[in-house]
HTML snippet that shows the backbone in 3Dmol.js (N, CA, C, O; Angstrom):
<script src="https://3Dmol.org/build/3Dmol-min.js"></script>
<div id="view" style="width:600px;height:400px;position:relative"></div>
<script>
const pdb = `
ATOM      1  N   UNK A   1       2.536  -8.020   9.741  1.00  0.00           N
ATOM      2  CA  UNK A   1       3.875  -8.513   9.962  1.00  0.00           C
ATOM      3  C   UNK A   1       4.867  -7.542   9.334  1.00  0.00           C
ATOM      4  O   UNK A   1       4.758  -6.937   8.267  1.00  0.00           O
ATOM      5  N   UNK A   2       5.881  -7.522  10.243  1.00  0.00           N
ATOM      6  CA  UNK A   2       7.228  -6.294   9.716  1.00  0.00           C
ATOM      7  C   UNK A   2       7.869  -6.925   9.314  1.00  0.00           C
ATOM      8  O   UNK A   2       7.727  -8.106   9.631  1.00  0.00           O
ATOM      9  N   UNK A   3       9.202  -6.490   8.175  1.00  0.00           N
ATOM     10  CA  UNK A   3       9.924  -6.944   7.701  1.00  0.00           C
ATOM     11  C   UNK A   3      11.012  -6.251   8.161  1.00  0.00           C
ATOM     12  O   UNK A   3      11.018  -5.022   8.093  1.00  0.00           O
ATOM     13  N   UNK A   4      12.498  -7.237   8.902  1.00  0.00           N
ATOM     14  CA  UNK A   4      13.457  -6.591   9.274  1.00  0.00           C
ATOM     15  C   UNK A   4      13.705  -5.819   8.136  1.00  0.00           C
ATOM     16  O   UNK A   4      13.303  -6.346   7.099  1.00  0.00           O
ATOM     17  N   UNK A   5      14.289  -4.638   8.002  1.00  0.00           N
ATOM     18  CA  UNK A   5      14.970  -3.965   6.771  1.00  0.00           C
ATOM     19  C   UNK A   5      16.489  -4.738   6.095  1.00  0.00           C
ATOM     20  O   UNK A   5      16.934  -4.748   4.947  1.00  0.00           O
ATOM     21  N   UNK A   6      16.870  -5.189   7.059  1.00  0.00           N
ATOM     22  CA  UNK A   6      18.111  -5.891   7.181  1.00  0.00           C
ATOM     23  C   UNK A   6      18.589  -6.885   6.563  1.00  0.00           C
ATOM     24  O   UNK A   6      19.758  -7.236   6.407  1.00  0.00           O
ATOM     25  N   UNK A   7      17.169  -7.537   6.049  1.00  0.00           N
ATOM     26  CA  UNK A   7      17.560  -8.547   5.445  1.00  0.00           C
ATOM     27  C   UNK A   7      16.989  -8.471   3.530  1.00  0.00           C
ATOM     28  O   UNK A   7      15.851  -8.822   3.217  1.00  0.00           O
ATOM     29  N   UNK A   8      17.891  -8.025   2.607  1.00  0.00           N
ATOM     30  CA  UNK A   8      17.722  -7.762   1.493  1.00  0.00           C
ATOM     31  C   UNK A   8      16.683  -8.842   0.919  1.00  0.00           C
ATOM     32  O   UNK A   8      15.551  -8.627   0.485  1.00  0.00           O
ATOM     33  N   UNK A   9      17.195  -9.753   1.002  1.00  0.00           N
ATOM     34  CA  UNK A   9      16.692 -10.906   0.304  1.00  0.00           C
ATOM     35  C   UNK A   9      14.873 -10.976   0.423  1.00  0.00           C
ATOM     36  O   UNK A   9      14.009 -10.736  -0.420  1.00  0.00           O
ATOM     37  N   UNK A  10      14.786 -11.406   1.836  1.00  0.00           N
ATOM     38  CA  UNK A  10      13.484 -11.334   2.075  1.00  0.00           C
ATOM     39  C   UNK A  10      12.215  -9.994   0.981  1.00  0.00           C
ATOM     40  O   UNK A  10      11.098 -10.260   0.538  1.00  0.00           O
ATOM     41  N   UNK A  11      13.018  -8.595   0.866  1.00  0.00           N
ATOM     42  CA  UNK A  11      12.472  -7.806   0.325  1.00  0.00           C
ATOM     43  C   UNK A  11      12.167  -8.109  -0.706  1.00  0.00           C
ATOM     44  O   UNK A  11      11.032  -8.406  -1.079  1.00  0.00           O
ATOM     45  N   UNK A  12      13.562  -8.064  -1.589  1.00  0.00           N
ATOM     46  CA  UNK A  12      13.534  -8.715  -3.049  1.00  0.00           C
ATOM     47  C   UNK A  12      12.784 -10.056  -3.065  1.00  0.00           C
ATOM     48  O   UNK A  12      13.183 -10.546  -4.122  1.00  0.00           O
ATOM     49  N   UNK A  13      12.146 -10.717  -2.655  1.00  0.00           N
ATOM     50  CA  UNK A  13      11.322 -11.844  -2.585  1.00  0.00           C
ATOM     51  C   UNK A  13       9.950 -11.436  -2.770  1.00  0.00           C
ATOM     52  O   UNK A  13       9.145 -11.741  -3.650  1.00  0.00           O
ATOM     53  N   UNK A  14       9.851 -10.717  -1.804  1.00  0.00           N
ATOM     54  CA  UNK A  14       8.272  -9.581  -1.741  1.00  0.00           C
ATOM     55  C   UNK A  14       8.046  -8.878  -2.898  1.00  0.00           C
ATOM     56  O   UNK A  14       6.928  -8.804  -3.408  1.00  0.00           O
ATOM     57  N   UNK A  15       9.228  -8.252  -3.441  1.00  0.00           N
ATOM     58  CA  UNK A  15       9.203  -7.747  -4.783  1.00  0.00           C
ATOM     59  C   UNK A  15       8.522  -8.517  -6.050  1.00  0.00           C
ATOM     60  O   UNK A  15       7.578  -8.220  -6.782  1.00  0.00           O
ATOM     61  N   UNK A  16       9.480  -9.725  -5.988  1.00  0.00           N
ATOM     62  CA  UNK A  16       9.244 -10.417  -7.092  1.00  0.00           C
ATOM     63  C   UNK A  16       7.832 -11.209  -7.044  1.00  0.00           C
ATOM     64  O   UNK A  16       7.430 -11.616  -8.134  1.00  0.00           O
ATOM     65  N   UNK A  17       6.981 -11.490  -5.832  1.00  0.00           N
ATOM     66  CA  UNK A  17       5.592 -11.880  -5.864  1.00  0.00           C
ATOM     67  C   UNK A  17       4.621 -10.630  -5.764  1.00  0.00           C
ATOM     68  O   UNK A  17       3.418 -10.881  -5.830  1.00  0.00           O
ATOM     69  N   UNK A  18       4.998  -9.366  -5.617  1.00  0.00           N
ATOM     70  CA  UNK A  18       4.118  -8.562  -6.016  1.00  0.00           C
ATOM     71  C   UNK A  18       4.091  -8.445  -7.316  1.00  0.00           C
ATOM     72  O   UNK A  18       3.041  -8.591  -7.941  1.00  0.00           O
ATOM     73  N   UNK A  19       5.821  -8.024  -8.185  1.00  0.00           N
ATOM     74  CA  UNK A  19       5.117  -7.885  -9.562  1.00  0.00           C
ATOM     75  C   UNK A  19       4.385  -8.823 -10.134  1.00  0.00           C
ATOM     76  O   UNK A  19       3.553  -8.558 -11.002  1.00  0.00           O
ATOM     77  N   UNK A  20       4.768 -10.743  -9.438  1.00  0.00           N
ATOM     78  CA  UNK A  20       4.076 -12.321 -10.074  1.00  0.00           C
ATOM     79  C   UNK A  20       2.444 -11.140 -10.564  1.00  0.00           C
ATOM     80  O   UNK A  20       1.988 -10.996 -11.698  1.00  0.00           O
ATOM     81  N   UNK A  21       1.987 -10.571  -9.416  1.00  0.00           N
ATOM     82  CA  UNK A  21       0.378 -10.644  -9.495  1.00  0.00           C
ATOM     83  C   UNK A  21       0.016  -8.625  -9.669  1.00  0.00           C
ATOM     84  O   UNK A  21      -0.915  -7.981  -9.186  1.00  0.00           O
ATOM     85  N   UNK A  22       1.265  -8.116 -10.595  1.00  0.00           N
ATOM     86  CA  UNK A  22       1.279  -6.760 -10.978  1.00  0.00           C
ATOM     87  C   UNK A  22       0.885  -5.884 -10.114  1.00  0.00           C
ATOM     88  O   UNK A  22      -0.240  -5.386 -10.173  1.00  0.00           O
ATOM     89  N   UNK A  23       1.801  -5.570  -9.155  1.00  0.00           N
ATOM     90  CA  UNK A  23       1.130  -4.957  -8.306  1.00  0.00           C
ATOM     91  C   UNK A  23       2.572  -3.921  -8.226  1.00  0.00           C
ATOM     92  O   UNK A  23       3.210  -3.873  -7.174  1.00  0.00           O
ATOM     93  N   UNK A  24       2.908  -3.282  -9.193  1.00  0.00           N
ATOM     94  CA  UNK A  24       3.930  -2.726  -9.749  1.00  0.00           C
ATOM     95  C   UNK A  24       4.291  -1.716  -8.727  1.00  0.00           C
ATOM     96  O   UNK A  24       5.482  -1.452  -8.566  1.00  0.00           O
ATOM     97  N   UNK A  25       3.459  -1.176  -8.082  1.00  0.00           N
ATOM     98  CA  UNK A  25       4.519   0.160  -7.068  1.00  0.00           C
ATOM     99  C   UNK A  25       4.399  -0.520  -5.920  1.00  0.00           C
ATOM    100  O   UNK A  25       4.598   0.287  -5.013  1.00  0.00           O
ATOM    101  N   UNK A  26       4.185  -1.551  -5.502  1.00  0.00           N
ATOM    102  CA  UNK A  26       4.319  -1.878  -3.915  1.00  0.00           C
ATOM    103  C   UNK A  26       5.559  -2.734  -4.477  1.00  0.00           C
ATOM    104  O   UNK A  26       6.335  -3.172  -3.627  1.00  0.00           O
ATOM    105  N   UNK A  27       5.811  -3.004  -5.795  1.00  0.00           N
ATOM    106  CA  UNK A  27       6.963  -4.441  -6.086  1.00  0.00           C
ATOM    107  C   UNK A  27       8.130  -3.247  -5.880  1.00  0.00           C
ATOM    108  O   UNK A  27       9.156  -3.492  -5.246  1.00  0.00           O
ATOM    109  N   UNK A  28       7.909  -2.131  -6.387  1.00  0.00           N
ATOM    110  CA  UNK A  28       9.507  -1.120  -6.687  1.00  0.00           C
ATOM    111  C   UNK A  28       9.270  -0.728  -5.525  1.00  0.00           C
ATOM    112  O   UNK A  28      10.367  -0.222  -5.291  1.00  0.00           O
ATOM    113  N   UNK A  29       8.215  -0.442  -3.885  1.00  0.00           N
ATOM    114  CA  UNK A  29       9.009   0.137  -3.129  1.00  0.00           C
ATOM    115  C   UNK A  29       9.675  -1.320  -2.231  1.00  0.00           C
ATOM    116  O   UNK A  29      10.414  -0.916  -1.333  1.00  0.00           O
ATOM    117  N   UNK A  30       9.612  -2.424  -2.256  1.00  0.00           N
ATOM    118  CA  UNK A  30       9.857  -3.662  -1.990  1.00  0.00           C
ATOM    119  C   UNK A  30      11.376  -4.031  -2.793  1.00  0.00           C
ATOM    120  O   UNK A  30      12.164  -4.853  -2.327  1.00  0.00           O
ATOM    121  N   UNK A  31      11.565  -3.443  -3.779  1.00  0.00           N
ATOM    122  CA  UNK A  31      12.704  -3.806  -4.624  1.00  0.00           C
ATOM    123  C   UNK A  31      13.891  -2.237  -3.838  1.00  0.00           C
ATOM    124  O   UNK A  31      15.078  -2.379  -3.546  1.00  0.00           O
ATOM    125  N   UNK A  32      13.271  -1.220  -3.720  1.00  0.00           N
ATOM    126  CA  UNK A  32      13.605   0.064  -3.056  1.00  0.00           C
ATOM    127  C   UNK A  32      14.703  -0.492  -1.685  1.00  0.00           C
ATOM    128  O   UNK A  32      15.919  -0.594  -1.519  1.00  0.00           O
ATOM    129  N   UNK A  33      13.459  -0.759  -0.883  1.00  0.00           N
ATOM    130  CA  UNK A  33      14.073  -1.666   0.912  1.00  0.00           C
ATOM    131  C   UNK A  33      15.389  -2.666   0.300  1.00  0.00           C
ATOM    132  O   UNK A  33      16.496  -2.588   0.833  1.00  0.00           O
ATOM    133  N   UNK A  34      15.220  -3.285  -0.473  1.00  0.00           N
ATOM    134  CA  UNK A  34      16.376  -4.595  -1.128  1.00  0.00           C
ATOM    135  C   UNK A  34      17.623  -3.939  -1.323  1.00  0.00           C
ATOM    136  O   UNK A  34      18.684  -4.149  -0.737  1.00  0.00           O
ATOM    137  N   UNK A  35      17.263  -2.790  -2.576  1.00  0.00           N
ATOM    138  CA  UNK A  35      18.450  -1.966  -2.482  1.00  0.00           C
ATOM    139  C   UNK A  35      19.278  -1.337  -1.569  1.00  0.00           C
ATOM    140  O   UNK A  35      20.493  -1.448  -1.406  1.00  0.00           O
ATOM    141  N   UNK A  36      18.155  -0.415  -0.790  1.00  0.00           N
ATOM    142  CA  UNK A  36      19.035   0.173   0.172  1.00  0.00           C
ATOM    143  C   UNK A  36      19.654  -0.101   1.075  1.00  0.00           C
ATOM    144  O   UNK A  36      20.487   0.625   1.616  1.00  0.00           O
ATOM    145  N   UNK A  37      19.172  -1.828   1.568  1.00  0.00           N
ATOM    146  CA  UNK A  37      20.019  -2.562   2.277  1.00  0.00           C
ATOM    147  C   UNK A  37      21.414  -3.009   1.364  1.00  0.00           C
ATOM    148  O   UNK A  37      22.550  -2.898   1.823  1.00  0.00           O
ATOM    149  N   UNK A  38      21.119  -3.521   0.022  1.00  0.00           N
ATOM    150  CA  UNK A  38      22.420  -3.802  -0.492  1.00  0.00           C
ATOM    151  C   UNK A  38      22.372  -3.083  -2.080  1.00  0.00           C
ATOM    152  O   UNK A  38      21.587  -3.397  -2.975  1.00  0.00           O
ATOM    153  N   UNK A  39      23.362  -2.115  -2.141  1.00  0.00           N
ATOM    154  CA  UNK A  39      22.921  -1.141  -3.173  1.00  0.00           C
ATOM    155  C   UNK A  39      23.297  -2.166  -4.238  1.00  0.00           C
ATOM    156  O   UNK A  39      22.497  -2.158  -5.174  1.00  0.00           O
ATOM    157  N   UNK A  40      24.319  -3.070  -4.361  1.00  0.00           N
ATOM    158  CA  UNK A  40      24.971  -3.506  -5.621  1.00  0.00           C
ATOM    159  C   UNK A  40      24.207  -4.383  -5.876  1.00  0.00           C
ATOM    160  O   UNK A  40      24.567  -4.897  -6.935  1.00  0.00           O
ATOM    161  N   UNK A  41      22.951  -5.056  -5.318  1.00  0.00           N
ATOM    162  CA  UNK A  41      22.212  -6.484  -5.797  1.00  0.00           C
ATOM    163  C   UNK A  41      21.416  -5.732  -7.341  1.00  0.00           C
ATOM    164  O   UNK A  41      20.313  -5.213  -7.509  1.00  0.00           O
ATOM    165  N   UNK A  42      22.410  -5.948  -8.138  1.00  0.00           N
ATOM    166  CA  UNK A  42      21.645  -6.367  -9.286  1.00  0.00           C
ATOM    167  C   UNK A  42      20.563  -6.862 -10.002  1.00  0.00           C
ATOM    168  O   UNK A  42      19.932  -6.491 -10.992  1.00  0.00           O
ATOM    169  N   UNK A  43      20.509  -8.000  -9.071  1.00  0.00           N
ATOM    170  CA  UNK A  43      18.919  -8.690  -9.288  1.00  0.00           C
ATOM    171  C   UNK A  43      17.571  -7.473  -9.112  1.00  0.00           C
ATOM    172  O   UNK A  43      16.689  -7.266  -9.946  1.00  0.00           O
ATOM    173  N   UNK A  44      17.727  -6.848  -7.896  1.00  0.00           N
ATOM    174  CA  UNK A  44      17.270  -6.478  -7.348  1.00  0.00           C
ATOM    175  C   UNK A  44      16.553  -5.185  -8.401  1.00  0.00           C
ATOM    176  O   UNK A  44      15.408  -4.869  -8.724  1.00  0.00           O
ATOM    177  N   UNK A  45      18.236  -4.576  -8.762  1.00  0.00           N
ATOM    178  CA  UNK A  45      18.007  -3.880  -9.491  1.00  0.00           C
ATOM    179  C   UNK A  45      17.127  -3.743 -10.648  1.00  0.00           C
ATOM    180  O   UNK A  45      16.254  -2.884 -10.764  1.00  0.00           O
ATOM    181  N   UNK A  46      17.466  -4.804 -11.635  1.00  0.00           N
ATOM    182  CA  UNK A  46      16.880  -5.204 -12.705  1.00  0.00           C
ATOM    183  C   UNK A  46      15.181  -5.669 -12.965  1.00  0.00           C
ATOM    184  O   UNK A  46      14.452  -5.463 -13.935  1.00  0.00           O
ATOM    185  N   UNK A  47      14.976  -6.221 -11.943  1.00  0.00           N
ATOM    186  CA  UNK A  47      13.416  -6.165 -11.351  1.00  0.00           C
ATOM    187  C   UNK A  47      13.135  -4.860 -11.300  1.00  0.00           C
ATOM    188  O   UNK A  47      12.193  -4.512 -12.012  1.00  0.00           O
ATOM    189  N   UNK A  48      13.782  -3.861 -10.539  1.00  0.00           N
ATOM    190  CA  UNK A  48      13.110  -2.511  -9.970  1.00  0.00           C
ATOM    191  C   UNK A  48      12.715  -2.149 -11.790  1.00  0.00           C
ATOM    192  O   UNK A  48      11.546  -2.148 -12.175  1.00  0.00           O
ATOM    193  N   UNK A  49      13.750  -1.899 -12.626  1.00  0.00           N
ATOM    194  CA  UNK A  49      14.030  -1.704 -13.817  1.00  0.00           C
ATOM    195  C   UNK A  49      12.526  -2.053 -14.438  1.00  0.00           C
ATOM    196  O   UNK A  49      11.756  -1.126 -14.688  1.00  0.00           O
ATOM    197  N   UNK A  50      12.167  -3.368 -14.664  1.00  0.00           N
ATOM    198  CA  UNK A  50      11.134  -4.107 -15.407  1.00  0.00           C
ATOM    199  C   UNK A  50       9.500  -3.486 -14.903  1.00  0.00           C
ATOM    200  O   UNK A  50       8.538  -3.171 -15.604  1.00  0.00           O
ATOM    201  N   UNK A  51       9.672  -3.473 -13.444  1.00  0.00           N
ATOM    202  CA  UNK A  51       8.441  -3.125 -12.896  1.00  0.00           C
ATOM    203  C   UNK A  51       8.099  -1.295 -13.321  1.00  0.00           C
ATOM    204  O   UNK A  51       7.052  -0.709 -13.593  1.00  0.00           O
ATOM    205  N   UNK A  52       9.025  -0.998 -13.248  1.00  0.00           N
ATOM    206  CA  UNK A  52       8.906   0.783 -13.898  1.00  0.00           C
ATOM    207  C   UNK A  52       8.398   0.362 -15.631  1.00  0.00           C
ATOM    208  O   UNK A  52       7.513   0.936 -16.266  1.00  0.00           O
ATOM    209  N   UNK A  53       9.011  -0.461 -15.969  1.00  0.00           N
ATOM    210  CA  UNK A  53       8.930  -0.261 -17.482  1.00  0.00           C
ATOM    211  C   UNK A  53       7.168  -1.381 -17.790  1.00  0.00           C
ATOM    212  O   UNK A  53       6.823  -1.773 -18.904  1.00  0.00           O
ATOM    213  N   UNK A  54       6.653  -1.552 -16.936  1.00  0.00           N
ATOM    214  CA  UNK A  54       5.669  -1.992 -17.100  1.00  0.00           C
ATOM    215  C   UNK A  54       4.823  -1.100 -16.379  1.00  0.00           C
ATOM    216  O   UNK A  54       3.741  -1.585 -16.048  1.00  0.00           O
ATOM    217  N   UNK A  55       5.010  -0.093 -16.102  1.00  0.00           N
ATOM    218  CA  UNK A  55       3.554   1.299 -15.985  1.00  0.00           C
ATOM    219  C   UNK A  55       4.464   2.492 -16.427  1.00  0.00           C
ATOM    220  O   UNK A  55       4.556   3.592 -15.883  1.00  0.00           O
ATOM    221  N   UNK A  56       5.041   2.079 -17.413  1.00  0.00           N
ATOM    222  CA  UNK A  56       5.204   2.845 -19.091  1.00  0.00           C
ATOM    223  C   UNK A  56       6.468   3.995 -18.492  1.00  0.00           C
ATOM    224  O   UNK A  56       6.863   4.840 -19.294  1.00  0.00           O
ATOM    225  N   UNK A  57       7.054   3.974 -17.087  1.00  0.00           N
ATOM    226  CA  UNK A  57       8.007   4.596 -16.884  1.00  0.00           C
ATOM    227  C   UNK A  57       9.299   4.332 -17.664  1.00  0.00           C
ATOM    228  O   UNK A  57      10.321   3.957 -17.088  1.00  0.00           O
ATOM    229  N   UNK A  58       9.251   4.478 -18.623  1.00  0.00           N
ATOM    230  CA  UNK A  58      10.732   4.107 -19.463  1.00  0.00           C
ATOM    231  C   UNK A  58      11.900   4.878 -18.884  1.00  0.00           C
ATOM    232  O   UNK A  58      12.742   4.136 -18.377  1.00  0.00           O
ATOM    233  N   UNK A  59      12.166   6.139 -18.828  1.00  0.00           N
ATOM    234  CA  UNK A  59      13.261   6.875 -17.967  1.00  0.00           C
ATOM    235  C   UNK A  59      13.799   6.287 -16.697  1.00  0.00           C
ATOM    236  O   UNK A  59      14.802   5.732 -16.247  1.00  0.00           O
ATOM    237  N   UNK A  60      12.801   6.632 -16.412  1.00  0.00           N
ATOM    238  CA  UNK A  60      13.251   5.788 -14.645  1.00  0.00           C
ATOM    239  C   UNK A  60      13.445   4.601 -14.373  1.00  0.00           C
ATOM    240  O   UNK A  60      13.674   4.138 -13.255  1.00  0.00           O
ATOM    241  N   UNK A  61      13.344   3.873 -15.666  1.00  0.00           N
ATOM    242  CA  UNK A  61      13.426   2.502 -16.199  1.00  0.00           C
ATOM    243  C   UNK A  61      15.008   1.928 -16.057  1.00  0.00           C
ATOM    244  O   UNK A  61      15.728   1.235 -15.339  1.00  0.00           O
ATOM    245  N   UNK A  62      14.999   2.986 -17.654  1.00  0.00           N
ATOM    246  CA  UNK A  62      16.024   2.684 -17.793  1.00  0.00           C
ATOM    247  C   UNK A  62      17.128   3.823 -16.890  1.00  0.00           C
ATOM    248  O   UNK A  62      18.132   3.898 -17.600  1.00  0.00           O
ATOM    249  N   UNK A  63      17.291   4.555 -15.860  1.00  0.00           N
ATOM    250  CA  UNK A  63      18.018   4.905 -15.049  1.00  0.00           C
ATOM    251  C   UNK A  63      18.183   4.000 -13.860  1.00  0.00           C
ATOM    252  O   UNK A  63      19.119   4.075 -13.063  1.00  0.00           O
ATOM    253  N   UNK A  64      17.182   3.130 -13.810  1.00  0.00           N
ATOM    254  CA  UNK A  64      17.216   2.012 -12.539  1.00  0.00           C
ATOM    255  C   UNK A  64      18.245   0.920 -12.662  1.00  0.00           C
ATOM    256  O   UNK A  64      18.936   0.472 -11.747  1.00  0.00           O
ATOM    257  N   UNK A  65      18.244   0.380 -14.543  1.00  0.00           N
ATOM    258  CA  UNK A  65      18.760  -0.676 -14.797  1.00  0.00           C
ATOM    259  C   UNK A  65      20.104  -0.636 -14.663  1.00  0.00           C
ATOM    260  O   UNK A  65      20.920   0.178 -15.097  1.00  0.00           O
ATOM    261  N   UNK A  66      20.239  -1.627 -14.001  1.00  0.00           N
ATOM    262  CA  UNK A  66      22.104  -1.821 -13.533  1.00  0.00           C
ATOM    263  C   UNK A  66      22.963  -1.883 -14.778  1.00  0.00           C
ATOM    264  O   UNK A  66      24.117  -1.539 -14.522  1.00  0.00           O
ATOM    265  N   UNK A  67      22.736  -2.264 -16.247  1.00  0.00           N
ATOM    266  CA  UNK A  67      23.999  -1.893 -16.827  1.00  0.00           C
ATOM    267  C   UNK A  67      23.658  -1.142 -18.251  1.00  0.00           C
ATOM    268  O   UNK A  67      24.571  -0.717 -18.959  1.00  0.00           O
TER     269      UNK A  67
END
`;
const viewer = $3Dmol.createViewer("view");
viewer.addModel(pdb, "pdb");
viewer.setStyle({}, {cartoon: {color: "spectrum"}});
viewer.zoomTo();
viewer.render();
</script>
């Protein structure tokens, strides 16, 4: 099954049940699609943020995190 790109939400949803069961780079390219549909979702952001900083990417961590 495809996921329209179009619809942020749906992504960021996918995101947040991949990292539920750590599945950390399919959650950030899932949090990735969220963004680039809506760059300012925060949420979105901040997840991308957590899932880097849980396979020890701290930089890219903290360059992800929205504030």
């Amino acid at each position: 099954m495809r996921i329209n790109p179009s619809y942020p939400d749906v992504w960021y949803a996918k995101g947040i049940a991949l990292n539920a069961v750590k599945r950390y780079e399919e959650a950030i390219r899932a949090f990735d699609f969220a963004i680039r549909a809506n760059p300012h979702d925060v949420m979105a952001l901040e997840r991308k943020s957590r899932a880097l900083k849980a396979l020890g990417r701290d930089a890219e961590a903290d360059a992800a995190h929205p504030m």
